[in-house]
C-alpha positions in Angstrom: -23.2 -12.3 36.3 -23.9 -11.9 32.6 -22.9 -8.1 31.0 -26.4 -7.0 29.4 -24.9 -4.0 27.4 -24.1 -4.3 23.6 -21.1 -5.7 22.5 -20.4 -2.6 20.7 -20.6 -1.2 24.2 -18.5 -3.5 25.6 -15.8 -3.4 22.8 -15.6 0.6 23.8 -15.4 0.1 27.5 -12.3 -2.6 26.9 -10.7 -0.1 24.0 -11.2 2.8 27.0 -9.5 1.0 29.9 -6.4 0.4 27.3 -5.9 3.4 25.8 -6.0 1.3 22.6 -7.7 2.6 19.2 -9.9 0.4 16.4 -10.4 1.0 12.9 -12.6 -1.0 9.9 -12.2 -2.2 7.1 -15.4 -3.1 5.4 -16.6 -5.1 2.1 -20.3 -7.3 2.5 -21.4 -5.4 5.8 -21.1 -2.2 3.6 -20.1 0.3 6.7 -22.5 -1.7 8.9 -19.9 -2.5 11.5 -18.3 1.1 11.5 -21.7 2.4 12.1 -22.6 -0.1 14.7 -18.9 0.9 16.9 -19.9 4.5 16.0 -23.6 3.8 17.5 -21.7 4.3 21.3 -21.6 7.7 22.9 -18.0 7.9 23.4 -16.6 6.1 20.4 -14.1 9.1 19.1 -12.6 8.5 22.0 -11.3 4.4 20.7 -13.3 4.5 17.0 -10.2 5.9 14.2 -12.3 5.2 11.4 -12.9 2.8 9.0 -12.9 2.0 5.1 -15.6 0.6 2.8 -14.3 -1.8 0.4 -17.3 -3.6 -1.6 -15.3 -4.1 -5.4 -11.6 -5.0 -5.9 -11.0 -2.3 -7.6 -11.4 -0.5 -3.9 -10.2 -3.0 -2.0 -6.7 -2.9 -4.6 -6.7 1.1 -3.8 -7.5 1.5 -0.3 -7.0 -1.6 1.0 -3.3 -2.6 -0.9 -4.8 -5.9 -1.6 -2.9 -7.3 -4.4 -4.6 -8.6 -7.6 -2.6 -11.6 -7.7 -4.0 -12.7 -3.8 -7.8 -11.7 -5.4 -7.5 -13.7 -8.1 -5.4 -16.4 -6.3 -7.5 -16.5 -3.0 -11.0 -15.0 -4.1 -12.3 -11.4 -2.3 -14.1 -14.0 0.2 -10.9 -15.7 2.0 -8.8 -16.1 4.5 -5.6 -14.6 3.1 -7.8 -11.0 1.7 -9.4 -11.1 5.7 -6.5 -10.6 7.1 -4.5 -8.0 4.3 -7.8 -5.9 5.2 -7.4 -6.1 8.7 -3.5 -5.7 9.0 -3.8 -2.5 5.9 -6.2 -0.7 7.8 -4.7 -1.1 11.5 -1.4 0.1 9.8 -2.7 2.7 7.5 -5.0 4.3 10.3 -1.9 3.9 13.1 -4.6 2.3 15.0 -4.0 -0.4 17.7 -6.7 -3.2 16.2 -8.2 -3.3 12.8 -11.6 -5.3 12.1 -12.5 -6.7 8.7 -15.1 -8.2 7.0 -15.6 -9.8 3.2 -18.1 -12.7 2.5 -21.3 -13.0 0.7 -24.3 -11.4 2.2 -26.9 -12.6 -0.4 -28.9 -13.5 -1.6 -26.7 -14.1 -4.9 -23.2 -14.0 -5.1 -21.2 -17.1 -3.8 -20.8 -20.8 -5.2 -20.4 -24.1 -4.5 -17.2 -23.6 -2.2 -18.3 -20.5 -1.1 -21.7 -20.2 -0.6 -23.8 -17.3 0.0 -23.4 -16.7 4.0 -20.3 -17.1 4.2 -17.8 -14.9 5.5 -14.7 -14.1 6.5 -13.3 -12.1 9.8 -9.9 -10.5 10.3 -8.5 -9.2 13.5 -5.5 -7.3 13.7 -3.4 -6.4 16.6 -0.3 -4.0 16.5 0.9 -5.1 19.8 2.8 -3.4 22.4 6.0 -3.8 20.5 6.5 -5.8 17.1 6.6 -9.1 19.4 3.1 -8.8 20.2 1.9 -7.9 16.6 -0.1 -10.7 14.9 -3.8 -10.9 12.4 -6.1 -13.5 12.6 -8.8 -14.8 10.4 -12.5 -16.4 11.5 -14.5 -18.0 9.3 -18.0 -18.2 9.4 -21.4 -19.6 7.8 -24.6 -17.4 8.4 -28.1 -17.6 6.9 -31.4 -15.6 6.7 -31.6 -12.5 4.6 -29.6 -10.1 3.3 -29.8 -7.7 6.3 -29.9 -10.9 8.6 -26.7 -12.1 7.4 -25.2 -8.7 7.4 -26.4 -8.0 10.9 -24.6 -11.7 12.4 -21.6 -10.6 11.0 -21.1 -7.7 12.8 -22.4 -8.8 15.4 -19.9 -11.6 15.4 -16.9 -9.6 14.4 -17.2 -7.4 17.4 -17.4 -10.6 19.7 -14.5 -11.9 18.2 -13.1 -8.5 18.5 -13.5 -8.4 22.3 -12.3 -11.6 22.7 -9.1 -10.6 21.5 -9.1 -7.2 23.0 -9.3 -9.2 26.6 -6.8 -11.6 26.4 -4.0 -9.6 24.4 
């Protein structure tokens, strides 16, 4: 039997039935994915909250990102993903933190990363520190602007429920 509800919905229904708690952090979907969780009747009850971090500068501020890892790594990779996800899980005292940085387009990117391409972070607090841990997806998505935007956090909350299930 296939689940016909959202997977926003279905991300709240999991969060629910584990007590558990989910925050943002959010640079090329610009708030997109905190207003897509937010989209659920019932989301104060798992939703903490969420930051929009579209420039460095913010995602320095808010975020704790260092400079070195942005101008090391880039704003779109792996190891900035996951310092989103792990800062705003931590900062927020929620149980799973969500983030998102990549190009949305339809400039921006280069040859190694190309406009489309994005990067997801998922971090979990765990029941104790043993069960901690952040991952990072990567992903390649075309169309326009609001297309891309729109398979990212579409993707990030699949790849959030994934998790969510099988922690």
């Amino acid at each position: 039997m296939t689940d016909d509800r959202s997977v926003a919905h279905r991300i709240g229904d999991a969060l629910a039935a584990r007590g558990e708690t989910l925050a943002v952090a959010e640079s090329c979907t610009g708030g997109l994915l905190g207003s897509t969780v937010t989209g659920v009747a019932g989301s104060s009850e798992y939703f903490v909250g969420g930051i929009i971090a579209y420039t460095n500068r913010t995602k320095r501020q808010l975020l704790a990102i260092s400079r070195e890892s942005l101008e090391r790594h880039g704003a779109v990779s792996e190891p900035v993903a996951s310092a989103m996800a792990r800062h705003v899980r931590d900062e927020t005292g929620a149980d799973w933190g969500v983030s998102t940085t990549g190009y949305a387009g339809p400039t921006g990117g280069d040859a190694e990363t190309p406009v489309g391409t994005v990067y997801v972070g998922i971090a979990y607090a765990g029941r104790d520190d043993a069960d901690a841990f952040a991952v990072v997806e990567h992903y390649q998505f075309d169309g326009t602007r609001r297309d891309v935007q729109e398979q990212i956090v579409e993707q990030a909350l699949a790849v959030a429920l994934e998790r969510i299930e099988t922690a």
